[in-house]
Each structure stands twice: as structure tokens, then as C-alpha cells.
Steps between C-alpha positions, in 0.01 A plus 500: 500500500887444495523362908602178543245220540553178755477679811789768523463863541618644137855619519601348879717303588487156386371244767736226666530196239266714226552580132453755313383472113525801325372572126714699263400616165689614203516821620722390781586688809336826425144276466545370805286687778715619847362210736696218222775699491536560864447063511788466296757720639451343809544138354788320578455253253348618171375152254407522128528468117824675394285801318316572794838462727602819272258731498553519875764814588808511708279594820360163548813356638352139558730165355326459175490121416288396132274244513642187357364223229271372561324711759268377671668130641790769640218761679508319843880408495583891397279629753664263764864585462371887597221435789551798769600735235228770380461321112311743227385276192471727138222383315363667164216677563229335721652226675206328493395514161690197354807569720684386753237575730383188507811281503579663848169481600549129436831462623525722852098560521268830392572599909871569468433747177492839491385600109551870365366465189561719193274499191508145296556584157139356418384809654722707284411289222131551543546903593723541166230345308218587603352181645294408789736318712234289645353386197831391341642128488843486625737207417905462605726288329761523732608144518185416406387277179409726180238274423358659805361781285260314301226437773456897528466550099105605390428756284464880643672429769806732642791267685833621658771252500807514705791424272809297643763654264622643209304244258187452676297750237644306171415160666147627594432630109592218430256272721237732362562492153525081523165507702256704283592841701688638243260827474611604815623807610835490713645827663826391726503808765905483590615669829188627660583796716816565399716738241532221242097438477419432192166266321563291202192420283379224206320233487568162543476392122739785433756523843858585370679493826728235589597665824390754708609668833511267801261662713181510319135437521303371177124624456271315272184565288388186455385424121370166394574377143181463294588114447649456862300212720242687757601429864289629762544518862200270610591094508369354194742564268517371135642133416674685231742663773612171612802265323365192593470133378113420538546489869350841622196634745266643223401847495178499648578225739788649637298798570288293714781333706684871574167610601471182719890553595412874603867623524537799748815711499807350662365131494663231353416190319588160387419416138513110503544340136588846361445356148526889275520722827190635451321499867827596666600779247153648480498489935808690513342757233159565719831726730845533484594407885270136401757217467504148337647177456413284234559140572572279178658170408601547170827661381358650212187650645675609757697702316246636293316650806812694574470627126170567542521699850746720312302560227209626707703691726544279829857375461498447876260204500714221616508136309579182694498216236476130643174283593222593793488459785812412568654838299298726765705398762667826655320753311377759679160493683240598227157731553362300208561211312358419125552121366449493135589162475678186624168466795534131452904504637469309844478736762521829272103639639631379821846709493340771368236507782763481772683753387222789495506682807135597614374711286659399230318414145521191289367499158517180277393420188457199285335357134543136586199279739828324683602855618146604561401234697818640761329845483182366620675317786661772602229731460290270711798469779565868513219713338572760241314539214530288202354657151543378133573708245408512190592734163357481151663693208347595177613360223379453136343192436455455080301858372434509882586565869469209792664527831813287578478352860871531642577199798314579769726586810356355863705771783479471862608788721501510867605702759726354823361597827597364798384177736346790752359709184356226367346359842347854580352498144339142511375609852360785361327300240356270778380749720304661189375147420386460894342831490289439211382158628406649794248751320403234273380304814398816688245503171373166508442496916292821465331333198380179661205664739167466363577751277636372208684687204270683229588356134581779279335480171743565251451874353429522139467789288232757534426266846530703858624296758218413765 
């Protein structure tokens, strides 16, 4: 389908106060289908990257104004200075697809958009190669962090990435060579749809190009080095992947507490006494729209969580370093909250409580009988459930093999509901309680005739019950 999407008939003209977004390929004008053409020879304002500003013919006599740098603090202002004037954005490909899409969505609303998209060059990508487009990870790094790559890396798997410029390929060789992915297979598929398409192709271990065309798209056959650390997807990964200084969420433990934490896509959550990272970094794996902030006092830890998020592929997860509670001030309003440690800071169960919305989850854990006995307060205040956990590891012992008992770890989780939740669920409770006594009673009035209840002999075996 090439109409345009947001509510406008494909190829009329433009609404009062709308904009028009219209995808452009490599293959310029003559890719473009009649109703995007017909969009922008009518504009009277035409907006865009200075490459997509010329592949646009004499015809389409519209004031042609770049977008400046940065972009997107100068969308609203730009769009401003021309309200009342019929404004056509250019856009590569599908405006929607990691484009500018969704900056004006954000800035002017999804309402005042009228999209003619053209195909993304992930679709080319996956058509050139041979690829099914809905089975294949996509990643940009388009002002985004390289590092960003490294949460999409397991073996087999086929991943586009969106390259930001000329040196984007070399930089990701070289990511994959320095993280055990030097086996991989990198083609860079330069100017998709146009005259000057052409696929370069080596592996990672082996890439010898320093630059490559601007406008490219990298696809990768992901190939783990035989001595390279196993990461999988699931939460639980090993201690090995972390830098850390004795102060880290153990494997199997910290499997436990995501579990507890059960992140769902878009939430976001408060990692209090961030310590290595671990619970925030392995949250904001489980889904890359899942955000985190990791809450820690020290300097030095709190700087190795940052090199830690980058090494397993989350640069995003944001570090506040100073002392809880009174560092949470301000942060945004969390779905869940995990407190690692610090529980016996004044007021930091009690911050961390007010700050859920209902809902929300809180998951703490603690080794120490001062921090425990908080737990069980709070567990008996606000319900929950409050386990131990315990983990043994093999290990030899002389000629043999005993089990080594690690700390045991007391955790409380709970879930916030409401003053009227919680009232209807205590009444609920009652009422089952009521009804029950009632046919308890019911029993023992209709028992208390001169009839009186028949002992049962207990039934043994090979015994019939008389």
C-alpha cells in the first residue's frame, strides 16, 4: 500500500494545520509512487536532510529549508515559524521505522500526520538477502550507544543494524571482535534501491573497511567464539559476566528476584543499592522498551554499573550515585522497585513504599537478622510473601564432593493495592469466614436431635466400610 496513513485520502490535499511525512529511498523521485509526488508538488514548504532535499526535481517548487543540529529540540520551533502553510516532511523510507515519525508524533501529535511511507531499507535489506523480515532483529545506531548491540548478540541469530555514518561498520567489527563475535559474518548492503547498490562482505575477525558509503544497512550472522562467555536471554545470567567487587545478586538468586520483579514491556524500575547492576541490567534485558535506574552511593560502584550496562548491551540504564532515600527524590514514578541493600537506612522501606503507585512491586532482599527482622514487619503490615532462599554448590571436599551452603537470602515481595482493594479483599475474606461458620453451625443444630452422629471406624486395608 503506498496511501498515506493518519487519516488523509492518499494524494489530496493536505488538511488545515496537517503534515505530511513522506519516505524517499535511494532511488529518489522515480521510486516514489504518484500520490507522494502529487503531496509534494503541492507543498509550500518542503523540510529535510540535504540528500533527500536533492533528489526532489524542479517541479516541487516548495521553500526547501534542512533540518538543523540537533533536530529534534528545533522540530516544534521549525514547524511554528510555517503554521498555515501546507509543510511536506522527507523522511528515508518508512517514516516510522526509526524516523522522524515519531519525533512529530511527539512534538505536534500522531492526529496532525499524514505518513506516505516508502519501503524502509530493512525491508530491502531482508528482500536482497533472503531473510524473513519478521524473524530478523533490527537495531539503529543512529544517535544511539554502540554498546547497544551487545544485548541482541546469540549465536544463529540474523540482526540488521542501522548504521549512523560512514564508520559505523569498522566500529561494529570492532565491538565484535573485542566481545568474542569475531566469527561473524558482516555484509554492509550500501544504497538500497538505488544505482549505486552495492553489498560488502567479511567477517568481523577479518573486516578491512575503514569507511563505507553513508547510507547503509549492516546484516549480521551472528558467530560466537568457542571461548566467548555464554549469555542467554533468560535472567540468571553468569557471575562471570559481571565486573564487580564481591557486592553482586548471585546467579541463582537473582533469578529468583527478576522472577519476583516480573518486568513487563515498557515498565520501569528502581534498583536501590545497585551494588554490580545486576537486577537493573538483567530487567532492562527481559525487553528493550523496559527501563531502569540503579540507585547507588558509592562513586566507584556506581560507575562500574554504567560499565557493566554497556557491556551487556543496556547503555541506557541510568545511574544516580548518592545515599537512599534521600537520592530517590525526583526520579520518576517506578512500576517496581528492588532494594538490594541499605533496608536498615531510616525511612528507605518507607520511601520506597510511598513511592509505588498501586500496582506496583517491591522486592527486597537481605542476609543479615537486623534487616530481616524489617522484612517480617513489613510483611506482617502489608502482606506479600516472604521466602528464604537457599543454594548449595558442589564442590570437592579432600578425594570427595560435599555441598557448600552459600548465605541464605530472606526476600519479601508484595504487591501495592489500594485502601478500597484491600478493604473489598479483607471483606471478601470475612464473608467466606461467615459463610463457613454458618454451615459449621447449620451442622451441629441438625446434629443435636436425638439423633446423634455415627462414629466412623477408621478403614483399614482389605476392611469395607460398614
Amino acid at each position: 500500500m503506498n496511501g498515506a496513513t493518519g487519516g488523509a485520502t492518499a494524494g489530496a490535499a493536505p488538511d488545515a494545520g496537517a503534515i505530511s511525512v513522506v519516505g524517499i529511498g535511494a532511488d529518489g523521485w522515480d521510486g516514489l509512487p504518484e500520490a507522494s509526488r502529487r503531496v509534494l508538488r503541492a507543498a509550500g514548504v518542503l523540510i529535510g536532510a540535504p540528500r533527500q532535499l536533492g533528489l526532489l526535481p524542479g517541479d516541487c517548487p516548495g521553500e526547501r529549508i534542512a533540518w538543523p543540529s540537533p533536530l529534534r529540540p528545533a522540530v516544534p520551533g521549525l514547524l511554528a515559524a510555517h503554521a498555515g502553510r501546507a509543510i511536506a516532511v522527507l523522511a528515508s523510507g518508512d517514516p516510522s521505522f526509526y524516523g522522524i515519525g515519531r519525533t512529530l508524533a511527539e512534538a505536534v501529535g500522531a492526529d496532525r500526520l499524514r505518513i506516505h511511507p516508502h519501503p524502509s531499507s530493512v525491508s530491502y535489506a531482508c528482500a536482497r538477502l533472503g531473510w524473513p523480515l519478521e524473524e530478523t532483529e533490527t537495531v539503529s545506531l543512529v544517535a544511539r550507544p554502540l554498546a547497544a548491540l551487545a544485548a541482541v548478540l546469540h549465536p544463529g541469530r540474523r540482526v540488521l543494524v542501522l548504521g549512523e555514518g560512514p564508520d559505523t561498520p569498522a566500529r561494529v567489527a570492532a565491538l565484535l571482535r573485542d566481545t568474542g563475535w569475531g566469527g561473524t559474518r558482516i555484509r554492509v548492503l550500501e544504497q538500497l534501491g538505488g544505482p549505486r547498490e552495492r553489498i560488502l562482505d567479511a567477517t568481523a575477525a577479518a573486516w578491512p573497511h575503514e569507511r563505507t558509503d553513508a547510507l547503509h544497512v549492516l546484516a549480521l550472522d551472528c558467530v560466537r567464539d568457542a571461548d566467548a562467555l555464554r549469555l542467554g536471554a533468560a535472567p540468571g545470567l553468569p557471575d562471570e559476566a559481571y565486573e564487580h567487587d564481591g557486592q553482586l545478586t548471585k546467579r541463582y538468586v537473582r533469578a529468583a528476584t527478576l522472577a519476583a520483579l516480573a518486568p513487563a514491556p515498557g515498565e520501569l524500575l528502581w534498583d536501590v543499592g545497585g551494588g554490580s547492576g545486576s537486577i537493573g541490567i538483567e530487567w532492562m534485558r527481559t525487553h528493550r522498551s523496559c527501563r531502569a535506574v540503579a540507585i547507588e552511593k558509592g562513586p566507584e560502584r556506581a560507575a562500574r554499573i554504567a560499565r557493566n550496562a554497556d557491556a551487556l548491551g543496556v547503555p541506557a540504564l541510568r545511574v544516580v550515585t548518592g545515599p537512599a532515600p534521600e537520592a530517590l527524590a525526583g526520579l520518576p514514578t517506578p512500576d517496581a522497585i528492588f532494594v538490594g541493600g541499605g533496608l536498615t537506612a531510616p525511612g528507605l522501606l518507607a520511601a520506597c513504599w510511598d513511592a509505588l503507585p498501586d500496582g506496583g512491586r517491591l522486592v527486597a532482599n537481605t542476609v543479615t537478622l537486623e534487616s530481616e527482622a524489617l522484612l517480617a514487619d513489613a510483611h506482617r503490615r502489608h502482606g506479600g510473601e516472604l521466602v528464604r532462599l537457599a543454594v548449595a554448590t558442589a564442590v570437592p571436599v579432600g578425594g570427595f564432593t560435599g555441598w557448600r551452603q552459600a548465605m541464605p537470602v530472606t526476600q519479601w515481595s508484595v504487591t501495592k493495592r489500594s485502601v478500597t482493594e484491600r478493604s473489598v479483599t479483607k471483606r471478601s475474606v470475612t464473608e467466606r469466614s461467615v459463610t463457613k461458620r454458618s454451615v459449621t453451625e447449620r451442622s451441629v443444630t441438625e446434629g443435636s436431635g436425638t439423633q446423634r452422629p455415627v462414629a466412623r471406624r477408621p478403614v483399614t486395608k482389605g476392611s469395607e466400610e460398614g
